[in-house]
C-alpha positions, 0 to 999 in steps of 0.5 A, spaced: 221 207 731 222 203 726 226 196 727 231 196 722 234 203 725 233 201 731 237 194 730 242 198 726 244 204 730 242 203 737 243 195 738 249 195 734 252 200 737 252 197 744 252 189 743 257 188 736 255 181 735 247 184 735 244 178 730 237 179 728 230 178 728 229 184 732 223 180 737 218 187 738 214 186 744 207 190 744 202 190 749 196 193 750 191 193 757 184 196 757 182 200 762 174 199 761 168 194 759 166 194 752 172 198 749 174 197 741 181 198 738 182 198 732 189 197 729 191 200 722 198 198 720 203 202 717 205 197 710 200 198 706 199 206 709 194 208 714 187 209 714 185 215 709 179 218 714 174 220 708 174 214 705 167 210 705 170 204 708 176 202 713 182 198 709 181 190 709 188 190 712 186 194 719 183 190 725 178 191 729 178 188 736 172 188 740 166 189 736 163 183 736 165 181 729 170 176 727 171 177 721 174 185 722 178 181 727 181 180 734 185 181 739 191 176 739 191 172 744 194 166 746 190 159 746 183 163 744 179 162 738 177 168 733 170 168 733 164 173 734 164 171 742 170 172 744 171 178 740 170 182 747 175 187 751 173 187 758 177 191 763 183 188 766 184 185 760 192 185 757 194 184 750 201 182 748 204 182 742 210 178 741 214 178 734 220 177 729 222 183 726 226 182 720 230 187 717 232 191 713 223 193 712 222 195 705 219 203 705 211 200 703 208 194 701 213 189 707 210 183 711 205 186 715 208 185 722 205 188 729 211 193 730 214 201 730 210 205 726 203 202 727 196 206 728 192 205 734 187 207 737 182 205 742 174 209 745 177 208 752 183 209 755 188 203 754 195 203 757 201 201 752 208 198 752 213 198 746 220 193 747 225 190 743 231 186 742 235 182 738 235 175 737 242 175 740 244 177 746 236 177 746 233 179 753 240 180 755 239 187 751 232 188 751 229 195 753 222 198 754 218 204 754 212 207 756 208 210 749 205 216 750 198 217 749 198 223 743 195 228 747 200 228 753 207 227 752 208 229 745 209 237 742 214 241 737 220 243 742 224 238 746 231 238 749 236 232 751 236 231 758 243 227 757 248 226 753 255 223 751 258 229 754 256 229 760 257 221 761 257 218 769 261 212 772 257 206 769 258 209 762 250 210 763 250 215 757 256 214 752 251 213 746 245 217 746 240 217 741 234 222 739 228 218 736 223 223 733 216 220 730 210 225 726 204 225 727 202 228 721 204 229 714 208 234 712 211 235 719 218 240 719 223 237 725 230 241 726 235 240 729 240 245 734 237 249 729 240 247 723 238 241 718 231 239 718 227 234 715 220 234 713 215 227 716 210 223 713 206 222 719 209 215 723 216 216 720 221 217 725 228 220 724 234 219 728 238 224 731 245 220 734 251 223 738 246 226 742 250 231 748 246 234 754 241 241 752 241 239 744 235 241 742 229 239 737 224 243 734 217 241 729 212 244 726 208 239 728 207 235 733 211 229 735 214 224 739 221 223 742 224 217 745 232 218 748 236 211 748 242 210 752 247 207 753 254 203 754 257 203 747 261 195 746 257 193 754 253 188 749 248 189 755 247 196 758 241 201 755 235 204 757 229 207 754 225 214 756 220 218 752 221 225 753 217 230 755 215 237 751 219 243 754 212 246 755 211 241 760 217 242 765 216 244 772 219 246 777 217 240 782 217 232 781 216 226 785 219 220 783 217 213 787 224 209 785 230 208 791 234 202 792 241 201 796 243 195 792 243 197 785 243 205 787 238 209 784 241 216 781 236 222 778 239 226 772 236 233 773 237 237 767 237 245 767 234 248 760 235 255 763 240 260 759 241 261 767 244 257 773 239 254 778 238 251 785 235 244 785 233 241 792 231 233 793 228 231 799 228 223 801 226 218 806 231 215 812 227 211 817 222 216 817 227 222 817 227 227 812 234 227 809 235 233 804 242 236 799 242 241 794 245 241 786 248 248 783 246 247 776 249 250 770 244 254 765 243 248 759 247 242 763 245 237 768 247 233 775 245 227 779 243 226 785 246 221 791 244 215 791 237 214 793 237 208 798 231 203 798 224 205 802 223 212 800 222 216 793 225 223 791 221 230 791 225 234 787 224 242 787 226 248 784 225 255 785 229 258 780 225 255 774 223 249 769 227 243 770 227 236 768 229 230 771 229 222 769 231 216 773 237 211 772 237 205 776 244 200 777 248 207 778 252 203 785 253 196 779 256 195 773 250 198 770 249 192 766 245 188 772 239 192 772 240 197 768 232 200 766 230 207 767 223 212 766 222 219 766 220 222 772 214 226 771 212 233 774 209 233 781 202 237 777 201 232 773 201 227 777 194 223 778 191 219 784 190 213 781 195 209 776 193 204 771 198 199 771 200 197 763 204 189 763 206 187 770 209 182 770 213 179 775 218 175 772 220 173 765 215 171 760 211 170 767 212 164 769 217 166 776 220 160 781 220 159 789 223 166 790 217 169 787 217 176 783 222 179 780 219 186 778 215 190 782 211 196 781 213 201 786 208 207 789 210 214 792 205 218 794 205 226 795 202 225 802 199 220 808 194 216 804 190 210 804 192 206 797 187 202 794 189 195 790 185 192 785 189 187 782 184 185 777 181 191 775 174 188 776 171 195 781 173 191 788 178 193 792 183 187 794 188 190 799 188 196 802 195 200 805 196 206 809 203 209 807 207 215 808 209 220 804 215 219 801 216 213 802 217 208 796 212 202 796 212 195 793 207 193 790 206 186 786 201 180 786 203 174 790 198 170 788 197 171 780 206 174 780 203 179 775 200 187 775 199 187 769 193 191 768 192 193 776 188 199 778 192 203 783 188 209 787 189 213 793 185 217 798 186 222 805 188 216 811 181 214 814 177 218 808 175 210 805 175 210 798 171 214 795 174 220 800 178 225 797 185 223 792 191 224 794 196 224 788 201 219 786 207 217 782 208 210 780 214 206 776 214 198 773 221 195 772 226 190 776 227 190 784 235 189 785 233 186 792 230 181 789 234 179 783 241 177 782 247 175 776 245 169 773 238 170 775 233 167 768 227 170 772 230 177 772 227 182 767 233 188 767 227 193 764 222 197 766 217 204 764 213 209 768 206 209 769 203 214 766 199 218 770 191 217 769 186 222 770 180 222 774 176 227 769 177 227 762 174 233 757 175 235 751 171 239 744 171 237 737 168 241 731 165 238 725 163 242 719 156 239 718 153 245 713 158 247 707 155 252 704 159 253 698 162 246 698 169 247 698 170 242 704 173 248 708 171 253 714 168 259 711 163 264 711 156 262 712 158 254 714 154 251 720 158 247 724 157 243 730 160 243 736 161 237 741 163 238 748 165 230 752 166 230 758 169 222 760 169 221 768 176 215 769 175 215 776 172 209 781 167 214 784 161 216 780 160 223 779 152 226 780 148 230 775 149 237 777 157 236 779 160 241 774 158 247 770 159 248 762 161 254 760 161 256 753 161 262 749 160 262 742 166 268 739 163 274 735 165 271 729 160 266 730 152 266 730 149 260 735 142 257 732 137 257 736 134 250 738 140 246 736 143 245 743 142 238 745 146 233 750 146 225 751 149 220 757 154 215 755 156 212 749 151 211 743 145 214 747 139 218 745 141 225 745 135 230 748 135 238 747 137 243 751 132 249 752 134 255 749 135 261 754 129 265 756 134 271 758 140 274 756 142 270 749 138 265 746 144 260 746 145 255 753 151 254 754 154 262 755 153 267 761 151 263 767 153 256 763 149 249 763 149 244 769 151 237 767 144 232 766 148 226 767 150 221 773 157 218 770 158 212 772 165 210 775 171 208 770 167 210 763 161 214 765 160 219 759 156 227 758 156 229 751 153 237 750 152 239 742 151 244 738 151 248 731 154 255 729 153 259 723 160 262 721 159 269 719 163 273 713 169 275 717 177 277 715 179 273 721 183 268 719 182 261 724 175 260 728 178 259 736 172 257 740 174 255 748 169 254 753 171 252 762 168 246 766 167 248 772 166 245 780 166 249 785 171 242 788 175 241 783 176 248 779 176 249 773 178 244 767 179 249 760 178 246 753 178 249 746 179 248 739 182 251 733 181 250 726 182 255 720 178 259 717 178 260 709 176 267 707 175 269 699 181 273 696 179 281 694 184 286 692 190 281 695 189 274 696 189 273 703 190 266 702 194 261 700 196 257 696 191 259 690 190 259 683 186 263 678 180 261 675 182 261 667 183 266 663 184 268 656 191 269 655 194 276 656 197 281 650 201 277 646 204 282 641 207 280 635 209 274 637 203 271 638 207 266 643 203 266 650 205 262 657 200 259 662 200 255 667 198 248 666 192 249 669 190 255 664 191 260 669 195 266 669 197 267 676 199 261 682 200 262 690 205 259 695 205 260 702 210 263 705 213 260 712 217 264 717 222 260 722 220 254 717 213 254 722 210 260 722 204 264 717 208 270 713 202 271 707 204 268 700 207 270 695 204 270 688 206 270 681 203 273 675 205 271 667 207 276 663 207 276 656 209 281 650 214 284 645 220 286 650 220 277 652 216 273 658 217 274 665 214 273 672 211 278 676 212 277 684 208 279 689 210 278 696 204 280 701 203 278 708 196 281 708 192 276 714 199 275 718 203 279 723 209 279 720 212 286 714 217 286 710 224 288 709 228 285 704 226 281 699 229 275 693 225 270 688 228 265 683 223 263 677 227 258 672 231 252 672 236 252 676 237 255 682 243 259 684 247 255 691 253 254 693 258 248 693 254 245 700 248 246 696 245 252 699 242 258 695 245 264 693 240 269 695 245 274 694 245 271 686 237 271 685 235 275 678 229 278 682 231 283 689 230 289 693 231 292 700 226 296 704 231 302 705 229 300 713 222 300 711 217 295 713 212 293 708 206 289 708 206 288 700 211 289 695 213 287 687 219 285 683 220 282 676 224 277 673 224 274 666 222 267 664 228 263 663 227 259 659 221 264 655 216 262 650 217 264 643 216 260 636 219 253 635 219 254 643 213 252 644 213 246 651 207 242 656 208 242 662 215 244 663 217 244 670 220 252 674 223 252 681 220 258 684 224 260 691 222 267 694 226 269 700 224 274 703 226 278 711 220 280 715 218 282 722 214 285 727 212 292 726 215 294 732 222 292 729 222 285 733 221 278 731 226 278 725 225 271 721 227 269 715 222 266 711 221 262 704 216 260 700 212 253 703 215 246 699 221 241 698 227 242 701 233 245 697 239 241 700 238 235 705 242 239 710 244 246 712 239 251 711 232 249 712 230 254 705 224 250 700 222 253 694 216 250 689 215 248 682 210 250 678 209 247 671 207 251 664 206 251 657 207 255 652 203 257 645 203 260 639 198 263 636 195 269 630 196 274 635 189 277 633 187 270 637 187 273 644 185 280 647 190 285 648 190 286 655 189 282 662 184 283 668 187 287 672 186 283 679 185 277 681 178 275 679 174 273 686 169 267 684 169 261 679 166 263 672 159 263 674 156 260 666 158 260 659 156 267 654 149 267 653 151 268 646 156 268 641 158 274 637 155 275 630 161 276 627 169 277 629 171 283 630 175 286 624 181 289 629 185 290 634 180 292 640 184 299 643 182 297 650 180 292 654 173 290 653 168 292 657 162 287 656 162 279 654 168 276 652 167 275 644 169 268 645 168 263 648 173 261 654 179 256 652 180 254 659 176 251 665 176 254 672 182 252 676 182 246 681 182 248 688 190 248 691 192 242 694 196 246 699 190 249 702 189 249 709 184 242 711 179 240 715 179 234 718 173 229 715 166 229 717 165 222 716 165 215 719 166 209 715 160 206 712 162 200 714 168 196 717 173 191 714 171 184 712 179 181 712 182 177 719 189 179 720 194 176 717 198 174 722 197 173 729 203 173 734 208 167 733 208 167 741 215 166 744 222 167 741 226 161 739 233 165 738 237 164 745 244 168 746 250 165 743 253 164 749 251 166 756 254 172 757 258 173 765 256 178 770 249 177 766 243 174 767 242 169 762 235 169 762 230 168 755 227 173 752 221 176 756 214 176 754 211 183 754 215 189 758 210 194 761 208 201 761 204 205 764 196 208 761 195 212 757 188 215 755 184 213 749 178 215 749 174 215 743 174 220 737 170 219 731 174 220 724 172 226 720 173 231 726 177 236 728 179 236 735 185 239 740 188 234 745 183 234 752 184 237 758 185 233 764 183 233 773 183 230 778 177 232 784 173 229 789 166 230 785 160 229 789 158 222 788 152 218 791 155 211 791 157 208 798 160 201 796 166 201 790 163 197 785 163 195 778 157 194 773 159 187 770 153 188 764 157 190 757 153 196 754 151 194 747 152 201 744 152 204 736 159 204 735 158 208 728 158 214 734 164 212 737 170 218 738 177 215 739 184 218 739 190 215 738 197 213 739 
């Protein structure tokens, strides 16, 4: 999010003589040796992936070379030998944000909107506050890897009309952020805006079950608090409705500052939600009756136990407030209580720390991680992350355990793991529940070492497995997936656990779909990073491709925390009318289930009698009959005909509608056809507008019912329907233009054809009004020429022609026709054609890149972080702690493993199981893998 919204709307809103800069805090741990992180700031706009090199201003850590840059950190050099990352290892970024940021070409800082991506799993915190009253209102959150926690539907949990005694949730804001360009959010249903990719749009005066819908993913953080406290704020992602359940497990009690958990209901019904807690060893448990799309909190939770969370009614969401028994300003920090299945049994900690700016007193820490696990277990502590474990503890289930580092004071980068009691640590895994943040007990009023903040530690797989594709053979060089292309598939399975898994553990199971043809011999398969790939034989029954029917085994021993399988291979597309390639396979074990993945792209097939793809524009033609005026329109790229996707509910296909020239005796006008050819949908009412102006109301909002071009289908439901409307302003002698610019907007009712699934629907493109309806319409621009009439044939082609003109005429005429032709001819064009074949659309479906940067970028960063803030509190503040602003706040691990530019991908399946492993002591390699980065895959955040 960017820090002029944040500073203006969020900190103003709750400390009125907020005063900039706003100081961001970034901090990135690495999870294993030899991981790169390359960090594209948003300034000078992000990396394009089909570029031949990376943009100068994007850095690259970990490489080896200096000169793409290095990781900041303090008191350390840039040079080509300390340009390594090892795991353990944590990055904090600390600067001054001046506000307002221009749009584009700003001072490159490190803050919201940055692009970063990593080859292994990395775990990253984002915080913030401004220069006054400094730390005092300082917030942190966890940043969700792109593949978990974001998703195109997301509810508020809380709001302003369901507000608790501290005044917790007076000010509730929703921060959406895109992921990609051209990403459609809306709001409760009504006003929409579209993205670019890492802009973010504010929601405010949130209230409890307000709703945000995208067409695209995107991620959404809510931030809380007491309008005028000048302290109190919390900041939560948010998870996707898709990623409800009915069981969460939250680690955090405390009787000091009281510990409370908000439950949400997202049911249109009420439901029963059940939480269990801990008192000297004895279960303690309470109901809540909550009402459809409304919340209730918990009692206070006291110290030593967490929460188990059930309901069996349906999907529920639950988040955490801590400071609920307190003013509320004393340790006021919270996280999002994550889902009991998708818990994991081991954490990687992100920034630790166990005092502000690290540095703590004679007390000791102040912050603590706090661990809860689902059943008695062994837990497993490496407080460096360095393969060896450093302490071990028995725990109870449901017991709320405090963990922290009494020598260093610091956790960041602690590797955190549990297993079944007495089992060792390579036994079975328990599942666990973690959070960093302030421990009432240990903090008071006044206390400079405090840190009043905290964040979740996200769950962190032990198993990892995901597919890509790359089109590797485009046969007619169109850069999309059609008919007759080769394509290759990877499949990657990465093993984040602290055990290795043995050759044999899993089996691939991945069938090629109908629609494609596997080529023999093309199966191969490499272990780890960078290494030399070996094929795979073909099968000797059944079909020839290895990886259907009974499936392959893994070839590869993966080490522990980065060991790596990779299985490849190539598929012909064959001439299909399906209209996207899906191809899923399974990982299975027979220890630890089954793992699914998949990926989708869209398959672009040619048009026939009705194009079935949008947009799409003609090859030039001669222009059609222009009668005794010998005035003709075209669109400016000589065709005749011009395509526009049509959009459902904003996200969903409902075909195109096309729109043909026509010119003659009786005026111009605009044939329009709307087809939903390729689509699930038909039709039943439609409306166009082609002009200048179209029709709306005083709000902004068109007038459908004032559209020139109209009809309904009499209760009917159709797949293809055409109407007429005229070309206002025509084209007529001493009217002549180029490049006049038409708004073309196309509304259409459609649905099912069993009646149901009713949706509006609008032809793809810009916005009619910034508020109200979501209804879009497209530009197009002519020209208008005038002519002899004997200059152009008298008739058009009938249809839309299938393919590019394939050469010019083998031979001109000998002599020019000496009269108007009575029919279209049938043989060649008696001249030549006045125009050159269209360009391909610029709203075609497209692939993602198949390529990697030839080489990387040569510039250092321009700046490096500017270490501790100097700004102080005007004035110590009462009842707070008048603490200097904290160096880095922490967050919980997200996955990054690597993913190559140029590909296309879907977000990897995740699993946690007890694989069979060879080894009998826990321990790390401490050799760094000298690999090829070239081959590097890598996700992003």
């Amino acid at each position: 999010m960017p820090e002029t919204v944040l500073f203006e709307k969020t900190f103003k809103a709750i400390s009125r003589d907020s005063a900039g800069p706003v100081n961001t805090l970034i901090s990135v741990t690495i999870s294993t040796n030899g991981t790169i992180v390359y960090w594209d700031h948003w300034e000078d706009g992000y990396e394009n992936p089909s570029a031949a090199s990376m943009q100068p201003t994007t850095e690259v850590w970990g490489d080896g070379n200096a000169a793409n840059g290095c990781a900041p950190r303090k008191g350390v050099s840039c040079t080509n030998a300390n340009d390594k990352l090892f795991a353990g290892q944590a990055i904090v970024i600390q600067n001054d944000v001046y506000t307002p940021r221009a749009a584009t070409g700003a001072p490159r800082v490190y803050d919201g909107g940055d692009n970063v991506k990593a080859t292994y799993p990395v775990a990253m915190t984002r915080g913030a506050y401004p220069d006054a009253p400094g730390s005092l209102l300082a917030g942190a959150v966890e940043v969700y890897d792109t593949s978990y926690g974001w998703g195109t539907d997301f509810f508020s949990p809380v709001g302003i009309n369901a507000d608790i005694a501290t005044g917790a949730f007076g000010y509730v804001a929703m921060y959406c952020q895109a992921k990609e360009d051209n990403t459609i959010v809306e709001f409760n249903g009504g006003s929409t805006k579209t993205l670019k990719k890492g802009e973010t749009i504010l929601f405010e005066n949130v209230r409890v079950a307000d709703r945000v819908t995208s067409s695209k993913s995107i991620q959404v953080d809510v931030i809380t608090g007491d309008p005028g406290s000048t302290y109190e704020m919390r900041w939560y992602a948010l998870l996707p409705r898709n990623m409800y359940s009915k069981s969460y497990v939250g680690p955090v009690g405390n009787t000091k500052g009281g510990v409370g958990y908000v439950i949400f209901n997202p049911n249109p019904f009420s439901v029963t939600a059940d939480y269990k807690w801990s008192v000297s060893g004895t279960t303690r448990s309470a109901s809540l009756s909550i009402p459809a799309r409304s919340n209730r909190m918990t009692q206070s939770i006291p110290s030593g136990t967490g929460v188990f969370i059930d309901s069996d009614d349906g999907d529920i969401l639950a988040f955490s407030v801590i400071d609920i028994d307190e003013t509320g300003q004393l340790f006021d920090w919270g996280f999002p209580v994550q889902p009991r299945d998708a818990l994991t049994p081991q954490v990687l900690i992100g920034l630790g720390f166990g005092c502000t700016n690290n540095a703590c007193d004679y007390r000791g820490v102040r912050s603590v991680v706090w661990v809860t696990s689902v059943a008695d277990a062994d837990l497993y502590i490496d407080y460096d992350n360095d393969g060896t474990v450093d302490e071990k503890r028995s725990i109870k289930a449901l017991t709320s355990n405090l963990v922290y580092n009494s020598k260093t004071r610091d956790m960041s980068g602690a590797f955190i793991f549990a297993t079944t009691p007495n089992s060792g640590p390579l036994g079975t895994p328990i599942n666990l529940a973690a959070a960093w943040g302030q421990n009432p007990d240990f903090s008071f009023s006044g206390d400079d070492y405090a840190l009043d903040l905290g964040t979740l530690v996200v769950p962190f797989p032990s198993i990892k497995v995901s597919k890509h594709i790359e089109l590797t053979g485009d046969a007619n060089g169109d850069g999309e997936y059609t008919a007759g292309d080769t394509v290759t598939y990877t499949i990657r399975i990465v093993n984040q656990s602290p055990r290795e898994i043995a050759a044999g553990a899993f089996t691939i199971l991945d069938p090629v779909l109908s629609q494609m043809s596997y080529i023999t011999g093309s199966t191969r398969y490499s272990c780890g990073l960078g290494a030399v790939s070996s094929t795979v034989p073909d099968g000797t029954t059944g079909t020839k491709f290895p990886l259907d029917e009974v499936g392959l085994l893994s070839r590869c021993l993966l080490s522990s925390k980065g060991g790596e399988h990779a299985v490849s291979f190539q598929a012909k597309i064959l001439d299909t009318a399906v209209n996207e390639l899906k191809n899923a396979g399974i990982l299975k074990s027979n220890v630890c289930g089954d793992l699914p993945f998949e990926v989708t792209v869209p398959l672009v097939v040619p048009p026939t009698e009705s194009p079935t793809k949008s947009p799409t524009l003609a090859p030039s033609l001669p222009p059609i009959s222009v009668g005794a005026k010998g005035c003709y329109a075209t669109f400016t790229t000589g065709s005749m005909i011009s395509c526009f996707p049509s959009k459902a509910g904003q996200h969903y296909n409902a075909g195109q509608v096309c729109t043909e020239l026509l010119n003659g005796d009786n005026g111009d006008s605009v044939k329009i056809t709307y087809d939903t050819t390729g689509s699930n949908y038909c039709l039943t009412e439609v409306q166009a507008y082609f002009g200048d102006t179209i029709p709306a109301n005083k709000a902004g909002n068109p007038m459908i019912g004032n559209f020139p071009a109209k009809s309904t289908m009499n209760g009917s439901c159709i797949k293809t329907y055409t109407l007429q409307t005229p070309l206002v302003p025509g084209c007529a002698a001493g009217a002549e233009f180029m490049n006049r610019v038409y708004k073309f907007a196309a509304h259409s009712h459609v649905q099912f054809a069993d009646g149901s699934g009713g949706q509006t629907a609008w032809t793809d493109g810009k916005d009619i009004t910034t508020g109200g309806s979501w209804a879009m319409y497209s530009e197009a621009a002519l020209n208008c020429k005038c002519v002899a009439p004997t200059k152009a044939p008298t008739r058009s082609p009938t249809k839309l022609p299938t393919g590019k003109p394939t050469g010019k005429p083998t031979k001109k005429p000998t002599s020019k026709p000496t009269g108007k032709p009575s029919k279209a001819p049938t043989g060649k064009p008696t001249k030549k054609p006045t125009g050159k074949p269209s360009k391909a659309p610029t709203g075609k479906p497209t692939k993602k890149p198949t390529g990697k940067p030839t080489k990387k970028p040569t510039g250092k960063p321009t700046k490096k972080p500017t270490g501790k803030p100097t700004g102080k509190p005007s004035k110590a503040p009462t009842g707070k702690p008048t603490k200097k602003p904290t160096g880095k706040p922490s967050k919980a691990p997200t996955q990054v493993p690597t993913l190559p530019p140029k590909i296309t991908f879907a977000p990897p399946y995740e699993g946690n199981c007890p694989v069979p492993s060879n080894r009998k002591v826990l321990e790390l390699s401490s050799s760094k893998r000298q690999v090829d980065h070239s081959n590097r895959r890598h996700r992003e955040r």
